[in-house]
C-alpha positions as a Markdown table, in Angstrom:
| # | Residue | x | y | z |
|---|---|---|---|---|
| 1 | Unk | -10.9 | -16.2 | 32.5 |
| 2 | Unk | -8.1 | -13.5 | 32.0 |
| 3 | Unk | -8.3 | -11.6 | 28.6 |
| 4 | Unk | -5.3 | -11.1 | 26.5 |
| 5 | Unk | -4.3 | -8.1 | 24.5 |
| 6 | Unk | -4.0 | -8.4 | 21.0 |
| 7 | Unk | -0.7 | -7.9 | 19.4 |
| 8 | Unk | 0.3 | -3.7 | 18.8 |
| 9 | Unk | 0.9 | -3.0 | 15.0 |
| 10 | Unk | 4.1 | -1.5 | 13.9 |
| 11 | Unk | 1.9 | 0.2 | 11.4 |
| 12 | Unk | 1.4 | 4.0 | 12.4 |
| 13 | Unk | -2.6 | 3.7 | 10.9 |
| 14 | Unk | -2.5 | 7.7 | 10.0 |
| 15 | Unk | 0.5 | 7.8 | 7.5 |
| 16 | Unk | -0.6 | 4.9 | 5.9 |
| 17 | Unk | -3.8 | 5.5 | 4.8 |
| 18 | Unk | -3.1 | 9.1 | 4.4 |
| 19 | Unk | -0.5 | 7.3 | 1.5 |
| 20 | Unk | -2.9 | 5.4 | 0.3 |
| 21 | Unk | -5.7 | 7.6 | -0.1 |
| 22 | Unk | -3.1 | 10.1 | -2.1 |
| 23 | Unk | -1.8 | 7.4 | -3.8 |
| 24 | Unk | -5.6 | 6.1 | -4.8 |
| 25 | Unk | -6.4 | 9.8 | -6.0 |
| 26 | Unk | -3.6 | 9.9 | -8.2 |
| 27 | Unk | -4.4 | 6.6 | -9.7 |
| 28 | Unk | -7.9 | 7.2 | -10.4 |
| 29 | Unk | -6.9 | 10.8 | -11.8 |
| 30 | Unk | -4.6 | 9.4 | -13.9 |
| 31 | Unk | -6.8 | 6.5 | -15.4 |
| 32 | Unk | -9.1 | 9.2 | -16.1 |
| 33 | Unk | -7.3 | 11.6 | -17.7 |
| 34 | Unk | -5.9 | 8.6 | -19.7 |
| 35 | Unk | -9.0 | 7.2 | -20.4 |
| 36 | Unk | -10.4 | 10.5 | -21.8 |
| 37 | Unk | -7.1 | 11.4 | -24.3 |
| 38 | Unk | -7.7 | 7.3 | -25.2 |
| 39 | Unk | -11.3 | 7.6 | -26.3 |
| 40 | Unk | -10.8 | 10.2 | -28.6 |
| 41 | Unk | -7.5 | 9.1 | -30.0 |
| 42 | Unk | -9.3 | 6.1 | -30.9 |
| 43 | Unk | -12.6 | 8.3 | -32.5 |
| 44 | Unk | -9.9 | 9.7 | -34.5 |
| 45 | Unk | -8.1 | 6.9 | -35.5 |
| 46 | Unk | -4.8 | 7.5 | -33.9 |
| 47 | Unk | -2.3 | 5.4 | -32.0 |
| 48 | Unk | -2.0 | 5.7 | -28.5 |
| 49 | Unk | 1.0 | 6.6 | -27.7 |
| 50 | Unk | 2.8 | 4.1 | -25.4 |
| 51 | Unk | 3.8 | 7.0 | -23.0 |
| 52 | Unk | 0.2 | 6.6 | -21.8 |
| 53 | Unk | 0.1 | 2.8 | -22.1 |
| 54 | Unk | 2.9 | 2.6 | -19.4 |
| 55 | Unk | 1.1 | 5.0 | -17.5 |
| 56 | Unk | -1.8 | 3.3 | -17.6 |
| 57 | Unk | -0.1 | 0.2 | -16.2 |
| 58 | Unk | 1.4 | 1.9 | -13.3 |
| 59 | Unk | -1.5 | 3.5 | -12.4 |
| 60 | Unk | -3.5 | 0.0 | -12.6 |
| 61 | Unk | -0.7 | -1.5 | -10.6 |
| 62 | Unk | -0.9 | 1.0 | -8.1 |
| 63 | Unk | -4.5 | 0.3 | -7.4 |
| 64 | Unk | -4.4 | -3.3 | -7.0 |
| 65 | Unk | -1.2 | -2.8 | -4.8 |
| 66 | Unk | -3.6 | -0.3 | -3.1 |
| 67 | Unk | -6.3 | -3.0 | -3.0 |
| 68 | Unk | -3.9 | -6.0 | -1.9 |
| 69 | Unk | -2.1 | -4.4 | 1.0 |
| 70 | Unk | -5.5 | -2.4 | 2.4 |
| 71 | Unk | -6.6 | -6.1 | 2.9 |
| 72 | Unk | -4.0 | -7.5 | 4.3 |
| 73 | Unk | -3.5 | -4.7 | 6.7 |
| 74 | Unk | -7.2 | -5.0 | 7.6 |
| 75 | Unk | -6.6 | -9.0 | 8.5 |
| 76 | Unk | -3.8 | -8.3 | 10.7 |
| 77 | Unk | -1.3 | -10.0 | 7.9 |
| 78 | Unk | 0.5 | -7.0 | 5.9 |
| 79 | Unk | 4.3 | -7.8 | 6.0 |
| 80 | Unk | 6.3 | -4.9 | 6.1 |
| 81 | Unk | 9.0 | -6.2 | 4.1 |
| 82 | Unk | 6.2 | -7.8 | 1.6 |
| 83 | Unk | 4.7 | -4.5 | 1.6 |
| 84 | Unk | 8.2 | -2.6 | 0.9 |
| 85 | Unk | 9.0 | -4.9 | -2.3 |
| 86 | Unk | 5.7 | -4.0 | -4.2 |
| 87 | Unk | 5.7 | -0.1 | -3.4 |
| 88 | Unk | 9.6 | -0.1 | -4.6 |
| 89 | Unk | 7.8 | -1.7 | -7.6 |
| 90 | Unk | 5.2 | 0.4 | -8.0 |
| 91 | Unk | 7.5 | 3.6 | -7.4 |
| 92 | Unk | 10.0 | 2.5 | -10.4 |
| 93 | Unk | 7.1 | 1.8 | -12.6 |
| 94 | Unk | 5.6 | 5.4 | -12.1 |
| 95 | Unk | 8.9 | 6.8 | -12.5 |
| 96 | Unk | 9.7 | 4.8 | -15.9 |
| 97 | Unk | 6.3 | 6.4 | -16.8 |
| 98 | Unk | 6.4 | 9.6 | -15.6 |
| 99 | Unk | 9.9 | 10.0 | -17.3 |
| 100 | Unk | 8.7 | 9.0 | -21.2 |
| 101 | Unk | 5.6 | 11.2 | -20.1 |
| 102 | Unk | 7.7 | 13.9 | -19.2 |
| 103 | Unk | 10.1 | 13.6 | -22.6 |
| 104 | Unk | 7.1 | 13.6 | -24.7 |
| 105 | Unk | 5.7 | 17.1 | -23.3 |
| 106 | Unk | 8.3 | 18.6 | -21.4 |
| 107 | Unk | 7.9 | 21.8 | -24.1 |
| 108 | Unk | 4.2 | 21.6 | -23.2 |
| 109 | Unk | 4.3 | 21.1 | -19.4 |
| 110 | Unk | 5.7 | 25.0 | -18.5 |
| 111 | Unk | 3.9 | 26.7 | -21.2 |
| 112 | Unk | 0.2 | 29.0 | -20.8 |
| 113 | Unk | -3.0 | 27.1 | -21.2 |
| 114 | Unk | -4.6 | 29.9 | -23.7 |
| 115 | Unk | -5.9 | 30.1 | -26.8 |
| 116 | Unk | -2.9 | 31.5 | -28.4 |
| 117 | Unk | -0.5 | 28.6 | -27.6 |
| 118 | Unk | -3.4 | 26.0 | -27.5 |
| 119 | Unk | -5.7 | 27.0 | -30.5 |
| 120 | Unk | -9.3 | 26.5 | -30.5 |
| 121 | Unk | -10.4 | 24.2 | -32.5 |
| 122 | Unk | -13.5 | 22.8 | -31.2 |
| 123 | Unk | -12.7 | 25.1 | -27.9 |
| 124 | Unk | -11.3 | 22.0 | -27.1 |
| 125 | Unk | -7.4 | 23.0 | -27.2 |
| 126 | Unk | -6.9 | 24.8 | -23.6 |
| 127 | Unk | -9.2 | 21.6 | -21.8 |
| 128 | Unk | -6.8 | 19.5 | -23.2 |
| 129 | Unk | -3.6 | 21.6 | -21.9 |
| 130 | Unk | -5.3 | 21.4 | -18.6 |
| 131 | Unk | -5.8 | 17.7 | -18.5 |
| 132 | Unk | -1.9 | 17.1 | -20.0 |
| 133 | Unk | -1.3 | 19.0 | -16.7 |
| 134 | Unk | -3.3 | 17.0 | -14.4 |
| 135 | Unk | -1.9 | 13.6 | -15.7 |
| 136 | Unk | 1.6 | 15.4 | -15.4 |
| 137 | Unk | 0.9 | 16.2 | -11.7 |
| 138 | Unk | -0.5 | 13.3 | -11.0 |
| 139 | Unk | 2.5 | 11.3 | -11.8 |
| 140 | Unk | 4.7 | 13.6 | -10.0 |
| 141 | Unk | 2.4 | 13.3 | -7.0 |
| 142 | Unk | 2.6 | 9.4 | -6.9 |
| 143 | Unk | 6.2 | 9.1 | -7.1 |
| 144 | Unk | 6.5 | 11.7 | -4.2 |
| 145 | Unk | 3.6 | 9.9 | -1.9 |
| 146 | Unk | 5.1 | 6.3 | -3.0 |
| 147 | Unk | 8.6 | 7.4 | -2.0 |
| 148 | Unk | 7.0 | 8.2 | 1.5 |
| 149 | Unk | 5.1 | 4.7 | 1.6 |
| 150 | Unk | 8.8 | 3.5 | 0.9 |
| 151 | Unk | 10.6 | 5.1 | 3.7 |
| 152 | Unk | 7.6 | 4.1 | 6.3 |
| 153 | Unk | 7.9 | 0.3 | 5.4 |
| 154 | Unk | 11.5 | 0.6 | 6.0 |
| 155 | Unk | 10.9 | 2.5 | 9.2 |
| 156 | Unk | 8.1 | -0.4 | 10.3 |
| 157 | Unk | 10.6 | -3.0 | 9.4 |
| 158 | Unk | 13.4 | -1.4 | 11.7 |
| 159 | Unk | 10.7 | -0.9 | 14.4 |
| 160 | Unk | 10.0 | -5.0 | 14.2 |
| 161 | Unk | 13.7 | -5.5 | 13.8 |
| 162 | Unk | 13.9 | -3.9 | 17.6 |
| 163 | Unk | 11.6 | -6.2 | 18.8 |
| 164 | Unk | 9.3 | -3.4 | 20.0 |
| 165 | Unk | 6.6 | -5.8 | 18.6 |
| 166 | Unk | 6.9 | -8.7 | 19.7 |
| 167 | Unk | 3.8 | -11.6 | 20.5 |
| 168 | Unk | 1.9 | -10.4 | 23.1 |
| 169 | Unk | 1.6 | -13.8 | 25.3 |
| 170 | Unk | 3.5 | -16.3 | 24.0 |
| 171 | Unk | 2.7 | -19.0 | 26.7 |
| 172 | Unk | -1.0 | -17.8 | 27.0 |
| 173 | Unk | -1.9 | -21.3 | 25.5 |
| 174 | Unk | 0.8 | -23.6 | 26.9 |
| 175 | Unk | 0.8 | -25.4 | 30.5 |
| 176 | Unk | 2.4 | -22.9 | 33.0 |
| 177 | Unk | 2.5 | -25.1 | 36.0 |
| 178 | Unk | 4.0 | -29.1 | 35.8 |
| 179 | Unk | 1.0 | -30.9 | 38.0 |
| 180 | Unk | 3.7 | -33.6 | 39.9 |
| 181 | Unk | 1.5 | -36.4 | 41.8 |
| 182 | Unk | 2.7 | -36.4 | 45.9 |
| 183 | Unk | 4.1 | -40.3 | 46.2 |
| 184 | Unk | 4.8 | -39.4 | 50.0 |
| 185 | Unk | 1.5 | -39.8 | 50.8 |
| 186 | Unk | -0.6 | -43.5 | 51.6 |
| 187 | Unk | -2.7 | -44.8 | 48.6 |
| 188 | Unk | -2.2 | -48.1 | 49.8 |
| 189 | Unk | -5.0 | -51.1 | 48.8 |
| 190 | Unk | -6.0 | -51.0 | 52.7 |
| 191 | Unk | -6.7 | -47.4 | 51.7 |
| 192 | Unk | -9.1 | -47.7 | 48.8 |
| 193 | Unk | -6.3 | -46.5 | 47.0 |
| 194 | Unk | -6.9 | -42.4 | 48.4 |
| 195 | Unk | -4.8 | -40.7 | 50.5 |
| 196 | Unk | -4.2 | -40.9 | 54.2 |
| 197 | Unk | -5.4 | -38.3 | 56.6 |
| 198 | Unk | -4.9 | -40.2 | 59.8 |
C-alpha cells in the first residue's frame, strides 16, 4: 500500500517559536513585576494604578494567544490569517499599555537606579527602580517580537496565497481508474453466463 506524504507547513517552525518563547518571557516578566508592585500597593492601601491594570491584560492576553495558537499549530490547524488577527490584537493592546506606562514614568525610565535619586527607605527604593525598568523593557520587547510574529503571518499567508502549499494528494482517496465491464465478449445462458474462451 503506497504511503502518502503529509501536507508541508507554511510555518517556518524556528521563527515561530523563537516569537513565542520571547513573547512568553515577556509576559511572565511582566505579570511578575506587576504582581509584585500590586501586592504591596494593596499592603499599603493604595490604588493600583490602571497603567498596570492594562498591562496586566495585555500580558494575560498574550499568554492565552500564546497558549491558543501553540495548540493549534501542534494539531496541524493554525490559520495564518486567524493567527494574524489575534497577534495585531495583541500588538495594539501592548502598545495602548506600554504608552500609559510610558506617560506615567517616562521622567523615571532614563534616570540612575541609586540611592540618591531613589531614596532608601526600607533599601527598598533602587529594587523598585530596577523592576519599573524591567516591566518597561518588557513591554518594549513584546511590541518589537509581536510586530515580527505580525510580519511572519503575513509572509505565511502570501506563501499559501502562491499555492506553494497546496494538498498533498488530493485524489489519494478517490477512484483513479472507471472499471467498464467488456459487453463484446459471450456471457450467453448456454455459457453459464461467463465469458467465452473458445
Amino acid at each position: 500500500m503506497p504511503k502518502y506524504r503529509s501536507n508541508p507547513t507554511p510555518w517556518p517552525n524556528g521563527g515561530y517559536y523563537f516569537l513565542r518563547f520571547i513573547q512568553f518571557i515577556c509576559s511572565i516578566g511582566t505579570i511578575g513585576t506587576l504582581s509584585y508592585f500590586v501586592y504591596y500597593l494593596v499592603r499599603a492601601r493604595f490604588g493600583i494604578p490602571y497603567e498596570f491594570i492594562i498591562l496586566y491584560v495585555a500580558a494575560l492576553l498574550s499568554l492565552l494567544n500564546i497558549v491558543t495558537t501553540g495548540v493549534a499549530k501542534c494539531c496541524g490547524a493554525l490559520n495564518a490569517k486567524f493567527a494574524l488577527a489575534f497577534d495585531v490584537l495583541i500588538l495594539a493592546a501592548w502598545t495602548v499599555a506600554f504608552a500609559l506606562l510610558h506617560r506615567a514614568m517616562h521622567g523615571l525610565i532614563f534616570s540612575d537606579c541609586t540611592d540618591g535619586h531613589w531614596g532608601t527607605a526600607e533599601g527598598n527604593g533602587v529594587y523598585v527602580c530596577r523592576l519599573y525598568k524591567a516591566t518597561w523593557a518588557f513591554a518594549v520587547a513584546a511590541i518589537a517580537f509581536y510586530l515580527g510574529s505580525v510580519i511572519l503571518d503575513i509572509v505565511v499567508i502570501r506563501r499559501v496565497g502562491n499555492h506553494k502549499y497546496v494538498v498533498a494528494n488530493p485524489k489519494s482517496m478517490q477512484q483513479t481508474k472507471q472499471y467498464t465491464p467488456n459487453y463484446q465478449q459471450d456471457t450467453s445462458y448456454g455459457s453459464g453466463g461467463l465469458p467465452s474462451h473458445g
